[in-house]
N, C-alpha and C positions, 0 to 999 in steps of 0.2 A: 743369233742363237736364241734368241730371246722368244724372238717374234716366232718363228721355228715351235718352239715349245708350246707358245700359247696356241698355235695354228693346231697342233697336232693334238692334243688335250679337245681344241673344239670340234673337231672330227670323229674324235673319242664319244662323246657325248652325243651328238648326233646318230651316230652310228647304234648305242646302245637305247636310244629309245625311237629309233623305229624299230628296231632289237624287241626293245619290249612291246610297242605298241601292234606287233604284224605275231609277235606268240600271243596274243591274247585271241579267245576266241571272243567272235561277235557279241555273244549274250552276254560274257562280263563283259565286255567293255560296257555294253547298256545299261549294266547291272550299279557299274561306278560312277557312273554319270548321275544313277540317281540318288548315289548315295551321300549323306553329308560328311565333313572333315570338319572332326572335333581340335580344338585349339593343344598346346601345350596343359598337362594336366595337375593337378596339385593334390594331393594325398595331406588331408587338414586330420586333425588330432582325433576328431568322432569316425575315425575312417572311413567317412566319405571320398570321392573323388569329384574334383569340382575343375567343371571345363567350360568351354563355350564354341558355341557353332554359328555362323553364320548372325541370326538378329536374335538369337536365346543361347542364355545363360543356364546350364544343366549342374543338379546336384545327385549324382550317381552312387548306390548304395555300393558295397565291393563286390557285388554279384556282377553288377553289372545294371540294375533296374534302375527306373530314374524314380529318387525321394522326391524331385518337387523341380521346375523351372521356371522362369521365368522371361519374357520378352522384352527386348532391348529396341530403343527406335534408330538404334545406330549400328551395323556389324564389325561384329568383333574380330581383332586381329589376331590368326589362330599361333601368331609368332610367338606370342607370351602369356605366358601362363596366370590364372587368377592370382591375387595377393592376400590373405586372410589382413584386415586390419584390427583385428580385437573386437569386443563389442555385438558379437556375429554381423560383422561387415563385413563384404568382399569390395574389392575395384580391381575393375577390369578395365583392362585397353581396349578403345571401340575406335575406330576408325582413331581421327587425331586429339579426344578427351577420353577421359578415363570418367566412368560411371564407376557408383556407389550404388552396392545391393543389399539392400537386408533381410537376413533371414526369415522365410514365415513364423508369424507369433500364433497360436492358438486356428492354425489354419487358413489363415488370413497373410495376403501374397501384398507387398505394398510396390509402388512404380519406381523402377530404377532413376536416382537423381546423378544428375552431373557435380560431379567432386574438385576437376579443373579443366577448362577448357582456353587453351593458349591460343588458336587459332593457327599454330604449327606443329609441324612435324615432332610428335613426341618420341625420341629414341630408348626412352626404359623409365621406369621406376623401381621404388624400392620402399617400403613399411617399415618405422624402428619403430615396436610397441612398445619399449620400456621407456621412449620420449616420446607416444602418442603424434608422431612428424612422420611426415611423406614426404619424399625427394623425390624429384623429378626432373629428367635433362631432357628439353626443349632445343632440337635443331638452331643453329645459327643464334643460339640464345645465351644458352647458359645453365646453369645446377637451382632448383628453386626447390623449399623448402616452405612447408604449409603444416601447419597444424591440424587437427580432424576437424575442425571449427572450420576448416577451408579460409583460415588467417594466413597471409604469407609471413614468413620468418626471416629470411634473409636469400639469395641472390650471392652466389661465386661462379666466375669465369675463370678458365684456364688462364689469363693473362693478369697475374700478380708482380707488384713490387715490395721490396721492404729495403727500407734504409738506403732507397735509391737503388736498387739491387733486382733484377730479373730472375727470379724465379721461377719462372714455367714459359715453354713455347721460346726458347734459344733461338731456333733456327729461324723460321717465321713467323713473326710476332704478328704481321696486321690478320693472316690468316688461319693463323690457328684455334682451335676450338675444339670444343666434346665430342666424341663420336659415338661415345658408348653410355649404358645405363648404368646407374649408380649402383650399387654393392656392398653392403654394411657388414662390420664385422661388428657383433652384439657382444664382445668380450673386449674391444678397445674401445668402443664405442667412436666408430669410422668409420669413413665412405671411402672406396677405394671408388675412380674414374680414369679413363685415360682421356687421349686430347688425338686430334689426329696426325701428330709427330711422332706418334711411339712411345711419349711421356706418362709415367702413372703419379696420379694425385693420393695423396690421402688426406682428406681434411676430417675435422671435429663435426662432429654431430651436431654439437651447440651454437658453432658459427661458421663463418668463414674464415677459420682459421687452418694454414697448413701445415701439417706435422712434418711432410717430408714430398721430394718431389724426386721419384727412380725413372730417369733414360732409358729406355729399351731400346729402343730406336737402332742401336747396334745391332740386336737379332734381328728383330723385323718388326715392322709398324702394327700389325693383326696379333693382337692374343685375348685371353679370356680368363678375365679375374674370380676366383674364386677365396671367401676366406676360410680360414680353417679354424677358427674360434680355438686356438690353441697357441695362439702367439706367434702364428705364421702365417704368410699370403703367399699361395701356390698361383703361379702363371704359366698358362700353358700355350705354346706357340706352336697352332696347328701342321703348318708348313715345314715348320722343323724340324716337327717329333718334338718336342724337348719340352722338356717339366722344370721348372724354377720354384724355389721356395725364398720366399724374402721374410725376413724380421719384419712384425709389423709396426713394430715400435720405433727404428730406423729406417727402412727402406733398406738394409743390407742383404746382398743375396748372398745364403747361406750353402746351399749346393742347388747343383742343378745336374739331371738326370735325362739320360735320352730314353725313349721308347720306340714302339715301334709306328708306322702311319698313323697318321688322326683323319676324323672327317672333319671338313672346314663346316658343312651345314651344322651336322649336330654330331654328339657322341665326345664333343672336346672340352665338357664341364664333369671336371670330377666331382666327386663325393667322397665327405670325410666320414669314419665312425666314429662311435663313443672312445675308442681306443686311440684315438689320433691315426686313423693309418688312412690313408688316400688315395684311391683305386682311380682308374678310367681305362677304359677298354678303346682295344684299338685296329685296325684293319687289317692284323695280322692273325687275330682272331684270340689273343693273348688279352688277359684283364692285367693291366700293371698295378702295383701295389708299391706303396712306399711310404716309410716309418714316417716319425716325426725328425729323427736326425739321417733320411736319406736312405735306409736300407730297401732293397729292393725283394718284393716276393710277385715271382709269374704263376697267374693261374688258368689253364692248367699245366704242368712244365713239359705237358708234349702235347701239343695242340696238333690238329688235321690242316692241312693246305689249304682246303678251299671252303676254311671257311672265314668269319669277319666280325666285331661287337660295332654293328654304325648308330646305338643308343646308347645314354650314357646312363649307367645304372645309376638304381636305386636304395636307398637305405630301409633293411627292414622296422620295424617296429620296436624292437628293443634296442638298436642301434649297435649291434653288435657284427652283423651281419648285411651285405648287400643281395640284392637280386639284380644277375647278371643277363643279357639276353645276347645267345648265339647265334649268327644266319649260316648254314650250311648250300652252298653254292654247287650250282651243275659244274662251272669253273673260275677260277681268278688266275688274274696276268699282272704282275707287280712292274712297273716300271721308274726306273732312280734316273731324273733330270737336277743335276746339281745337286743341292742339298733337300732335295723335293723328291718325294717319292708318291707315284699314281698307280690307284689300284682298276683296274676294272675289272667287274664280275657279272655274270652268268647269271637264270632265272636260278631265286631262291629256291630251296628243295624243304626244307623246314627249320623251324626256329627251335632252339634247347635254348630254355628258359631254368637259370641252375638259383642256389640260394649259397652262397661261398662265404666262409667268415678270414677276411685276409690277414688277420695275424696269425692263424694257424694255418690258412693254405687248404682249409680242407671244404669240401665241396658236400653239404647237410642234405640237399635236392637238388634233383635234377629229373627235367619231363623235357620231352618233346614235342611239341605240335608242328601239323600240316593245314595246308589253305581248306585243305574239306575239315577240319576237324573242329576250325573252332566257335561253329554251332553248338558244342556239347559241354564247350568252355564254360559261358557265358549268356547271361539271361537277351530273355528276345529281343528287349529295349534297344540292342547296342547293335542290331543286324540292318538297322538302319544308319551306320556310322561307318565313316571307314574304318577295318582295324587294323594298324599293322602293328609291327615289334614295340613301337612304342607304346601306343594306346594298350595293348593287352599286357605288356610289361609293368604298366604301373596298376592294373584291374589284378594282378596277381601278386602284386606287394600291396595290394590294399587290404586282400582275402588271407594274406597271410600264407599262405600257401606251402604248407610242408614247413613250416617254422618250429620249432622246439621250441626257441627260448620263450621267454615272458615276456611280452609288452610292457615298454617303458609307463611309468603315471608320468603326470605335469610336474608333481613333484622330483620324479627322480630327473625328469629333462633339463630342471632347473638348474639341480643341485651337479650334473654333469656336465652340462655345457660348457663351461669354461675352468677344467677340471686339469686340464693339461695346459693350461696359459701360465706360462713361468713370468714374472715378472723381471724386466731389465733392469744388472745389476752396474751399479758404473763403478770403476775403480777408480778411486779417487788417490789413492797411495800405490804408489808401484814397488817394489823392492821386499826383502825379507818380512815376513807378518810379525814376530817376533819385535822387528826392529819398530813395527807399527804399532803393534802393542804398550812398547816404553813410550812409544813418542807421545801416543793417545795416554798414558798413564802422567807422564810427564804435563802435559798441557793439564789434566785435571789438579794438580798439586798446583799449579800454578793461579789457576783458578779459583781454589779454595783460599792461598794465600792474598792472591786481592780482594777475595770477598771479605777474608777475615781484616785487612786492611782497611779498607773500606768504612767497616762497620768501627773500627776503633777510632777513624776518624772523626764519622759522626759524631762518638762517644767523647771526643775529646773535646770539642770542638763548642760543648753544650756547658761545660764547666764555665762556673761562674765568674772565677778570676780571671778568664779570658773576653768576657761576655761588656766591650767596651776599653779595656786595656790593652796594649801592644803586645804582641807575643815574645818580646824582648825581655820585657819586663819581668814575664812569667817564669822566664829563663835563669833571670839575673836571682830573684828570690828563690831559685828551687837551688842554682847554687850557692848563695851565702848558708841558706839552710843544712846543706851538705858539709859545708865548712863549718859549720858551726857546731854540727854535731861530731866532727872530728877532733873539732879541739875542746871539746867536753869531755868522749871519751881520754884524752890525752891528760886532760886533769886529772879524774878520777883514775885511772893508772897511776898517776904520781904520788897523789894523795894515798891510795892504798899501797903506794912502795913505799912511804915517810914509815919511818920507826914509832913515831910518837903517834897511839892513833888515842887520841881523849877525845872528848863525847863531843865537842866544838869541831872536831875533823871527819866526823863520824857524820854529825849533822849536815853539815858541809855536804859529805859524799851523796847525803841521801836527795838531798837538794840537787848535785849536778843529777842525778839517776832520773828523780823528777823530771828537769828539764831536757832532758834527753828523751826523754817520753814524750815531751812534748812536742820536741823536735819533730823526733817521727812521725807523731802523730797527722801532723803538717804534712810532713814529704809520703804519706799515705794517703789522705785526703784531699785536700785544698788543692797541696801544689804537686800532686801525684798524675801519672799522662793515662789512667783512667778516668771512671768517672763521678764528680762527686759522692762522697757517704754520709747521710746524714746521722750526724754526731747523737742527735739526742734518743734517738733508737739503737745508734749501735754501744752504749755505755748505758748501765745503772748507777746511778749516783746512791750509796748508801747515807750517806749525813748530807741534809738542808746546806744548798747555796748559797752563800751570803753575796749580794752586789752592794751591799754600801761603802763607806767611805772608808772603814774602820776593817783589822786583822785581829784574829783571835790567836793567839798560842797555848798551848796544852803541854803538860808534861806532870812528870811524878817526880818528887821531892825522894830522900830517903828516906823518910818516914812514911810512905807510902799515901802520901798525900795529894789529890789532882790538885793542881793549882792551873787555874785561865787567864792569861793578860790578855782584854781586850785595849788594841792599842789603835789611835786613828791618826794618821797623819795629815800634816798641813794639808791646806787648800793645794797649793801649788804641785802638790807629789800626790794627787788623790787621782790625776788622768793616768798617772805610770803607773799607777797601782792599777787602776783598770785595766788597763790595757795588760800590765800580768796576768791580770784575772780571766779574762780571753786566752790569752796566750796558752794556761794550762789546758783549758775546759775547748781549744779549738774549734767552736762550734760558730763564733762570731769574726772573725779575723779579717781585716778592711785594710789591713798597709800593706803593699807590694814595693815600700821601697827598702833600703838599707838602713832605713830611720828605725825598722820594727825591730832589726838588730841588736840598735843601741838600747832601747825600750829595752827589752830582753835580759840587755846583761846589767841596764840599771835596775832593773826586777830584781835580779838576781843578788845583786847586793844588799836592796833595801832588806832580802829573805833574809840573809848573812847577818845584818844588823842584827834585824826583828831575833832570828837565833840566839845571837851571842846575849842579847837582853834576858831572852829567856832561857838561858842557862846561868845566867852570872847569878844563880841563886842561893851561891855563898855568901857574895858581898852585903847581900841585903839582910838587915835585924828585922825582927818584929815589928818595930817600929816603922822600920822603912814599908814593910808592907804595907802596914796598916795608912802610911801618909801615900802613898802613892794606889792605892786598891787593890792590891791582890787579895784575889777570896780561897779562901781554905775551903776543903772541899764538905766539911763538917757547920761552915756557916757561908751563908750568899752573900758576895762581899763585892762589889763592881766598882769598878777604879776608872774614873773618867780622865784623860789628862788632858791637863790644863793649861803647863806649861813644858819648856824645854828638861826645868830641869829635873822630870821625874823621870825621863826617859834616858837622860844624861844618867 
């Protein structure tokens, strides 16, 4: 059935061009022979048209007129079109290396240089000017990458592993390889390639690195990558009719659309607008259109039978709009073999040449031309070219032709190019957003708590009383200190519940209050699970601190008298007095054991003593004062003591 198929297709063929070759009359045919066939054409931003023929490269005004040419010593392959690289460079494919042309400077034309020459079969290229790199896939070779310096970059083949893992070319690995030219999309910054299994590549512009590797191979091994600088890659499978749109950021295909015939030569590269939308015309004479999520628009929605689009339009200048070209046939005969449908058609009768904008469907221009007619098109220059629907299709989207809108600037092409590229959202939390909310609310408290832990660690950790001592230790002193202020307050309750409160119980209480202060003071400071305070900033001492050996006591007599006993105790009770002396004033405190304890509440008695001496100031006569030194406050009188028994 097969063989059947392809037999009768090549009878087809044959048939239609003696077909065409025995309707021509003698004079054209002479006519065509002498004329030249311009390459695929490129519509660059000065709305020039730039082509090549045979051994010269042509820079064609939109009239039609030639601005300026120049001669190649290699001919050019009219299969693909110039490539602007920036810089006013072009590279062009010349036989099997690509020349580099520069624009004339001040009327002066300089000699086309070679750019790369591999000594094989090149099957495409591709220009990224916002990375200054040319790609180019070399037959039986592989993807090479070169800077404008003509420096190579790096080198990827279809045949990758990772982590011991096959990535590309499954089925036949010793033979597989690139079949097609490379394809950037300037909004993910990628090359899309296929391999000749049906596989589509996308690697990184910066290495050989691969984002993702899509199978075709189930529809059919033949199709034609186009990107859509919009966050998709459209692939279109001639043979099948059928349009695919893939994620470019996964490889996932997102819908896929059938239309109606394609041609395999040409006519099966769409074109996107500013709008996202993606037309290509097809051999039912129908232009398909479709959204960025799939929607379909036909134009026109009632097309004539015999007639067909076998070019694939063009985008106008503002990018709003494409220019479509129609052939009108003496006759066409559709033929459906499997999932294959063949068209054959009849001498052309004229081309409508429309200007359609596909998101509204509506149709801005529309003219027709005939083979006599388009002398009156187009300047003289081009009567030495062949014209047909193509060539004249892009000379009329150069001239603008019945255009209304405004011409895009550089800046506005910038600033739309990648204007409908939604970036890939991952879902990281699946379930209620709410539920997601607490949990993300919940992990932040969490987080502040160990930071604020954290940080009090540090803080603690820098305290002095820890800084060489056990943290056992720190412990055991922060509880006696607690104890110890419990059973202060528990005095001082008692004492203020005693009936008898005289000035000896009085003094007492004010003394445990004292040392209860001091206490805290302690479990504030020192041995507190912040961080040191230093004592001599955060207190003003109003009365001069004495550090000697000796205590002074103060008090008023009833006669309203001060009287001062400076009192000094022995040698051996002069370090417990110190170390009371610290103990109030907390500023210097050096025991961490239970010893400071005892120190403490011998303090505390010696206080109690020192008290009751200086309150027993009934017992004492005149006399007594004067032998022992008490000074009256009317004359300065200092009492040294001597012995036991003045204090006795």
């Amino acid at each position: 059935m097969v063989d059947l198929r392809f037999f009768f297709v090549f009878l087809m063929i044959i048939f239609f061009f003696i077909f065409s070759t025995y309707s021509q009359s003698p004079d054209q045919t002479m006519e065509n022979k002498s004329l030249r066939v311009l390459s695929k054409t490129l519509i660059a931003d000065d709305g020039r048209v730039y082509a090549c023929s045979d051994n010269d490269f042509f820079s064609f005004e939109s009239n039609g007129s030639i601005a300026w040419s120049v001669h190649m010593d290699f001919k050019c392959n009219t299969g693909f079109s110039p490539v602007y690289s920036g810089f006013n460079q072009m590279l062009v494919l010349t036989e099997n290396r690509i020349l580099r042309i520069d624009f004339p400077r001040n009327g002066t034309k300089s000699e086309p240089e070679t750019f790369f020459d591999p000594g094989e079969t090149i099957l495409g290229f591709a220009v990224s000017i916002s990375s200054s790199s040319v790609y180019i896939t070399v037959k039986d070779h592989g993807l090479y990458a070169y800077n404008m310096l003509r420096q190579q970059l790096w080198i990827a083949e279809p045949k990758t592993e990772r982590f011991g893992y096959r990535l590309g070319c499954r089925k036949d690995y010793e033979n597989c390889k690139f079949d097609s030219g490379p394809v950037i999309d300037s909004c993910e910054a990628s090359i899309y390639i296929s391999n000749n299994e049906g596989e589509l590549y996308s690697l990184s512009l910066r290495g050989t690195y691969y984002q993702w590797i899509q199978d075709l191979s189930v529809i059919d091994r033949f199709f034609t990558v186009t990107p859509g600088n919009n966050g998709l890659v459209y692939v279109v499978f001639p043979t099948k009719s059928l349009v695919l749109a893939l994620d470019s950021f996964s490889g996932n295909i997102l819908w896929q659309k059938t239309v109606g015939p394609l041609s395999e030569s040409s006519g099966s590269l769409p074109v996107i607008d500013t709008n996202s939308w993606v037309s290509i015309g097809s051999l039912d004479g129908t232009l398909y259109s479709f959204s960025r999520i799939g929607e379909l628009h036909k134009i026109p929605e009632n097309v004539e039978a015999d007639s067909m689009i076998q070019v694939e339009p063009l985008l106008d200048c503002s990018g709003n709009a494409v220019y479509v070209s129609q052939t009108k046939l003496e006759g066409k005969t559709d033929l459906v073999i499997g999932d294959s449908t063949f068209v054959s058609a009849k001498k052309p009768e004229t081309a409508v040449f429309s200007l359609v904008v596909p998101e509204t469907r509506s149709i801005h221009w529309s003219h027709s031309y005939s083979d006599q007619s388009r002398s009156l098109l187009l300047d003289e220059d081009l009567q030495h070219f062949v014209l047909d629907e193509r060539i004249v299709l892009a000379f009329i989207a150069a001239s603008n032709s019945g255009n209304p809108f405004r011409c895009r600037s550089k800046h506005d092409k910038l600033s739309s190019s990648c204007s409908f590229a939604e970036p890939e959202h991952l879902d990281i939390y699946i379930g209620n957003e709410r539920t997601i909310i607490w949990f993300l609310l919940f992990e932040f408290v969490i987080i502040v708590l160990f930071a604020a832990l954290v940080r009090f660690c540090f803080m603690f950790w820098k305290k002095q009383k820890l800084q060489g001592r056990p943290f056992s230790a720190f412990l055991d002193k922060r509880r006696l200190l607690h104890r110890k202020r419990r059973e202060i307050d528990r005095t001082i309750t008692r004492l203020q519940n005693e009936s008898t409160a005289d000035e000896l119980s009085v003094d007492k209480i004010n003394d445990l209050v004292q040392e209860r202060e001091n206490v805290k003071r302690k479990l504030s400071s020192t041995y507190s699970l912040g961080r040191d305070i230093d004592a001599s900033k955060s207190k003003d001492h109003v009365l001069p601190l004495y550090g000697g050996g000796s205590r002074s006591l103060s008090f008023r007599n009833r006669e309203n008298e001060s009287i001062t006993i400076f009192q000094t105790h022995r040698h051996e009770s002069s370090s417990s007095s110190e170390e009371s002396y610290r103990d109030q004033h907390y500023d210097d405190d050096d025991d961490d054991g239970v010893a400071d304890d005892e120190n403490d509440e011998g303090d505390l008695k010696r206080k109690q003593n020192g008290k009751f001496l200086a309150h027993s100031e009934g017992s004492f006569s005149d006399d007594d004062y004067e032998s022992c030194g008490i000074a009256s406050s009317r004359r300065s009188t200092y009492l040294k003591k001597r012995s036991l028994s003045c204090r006795d």
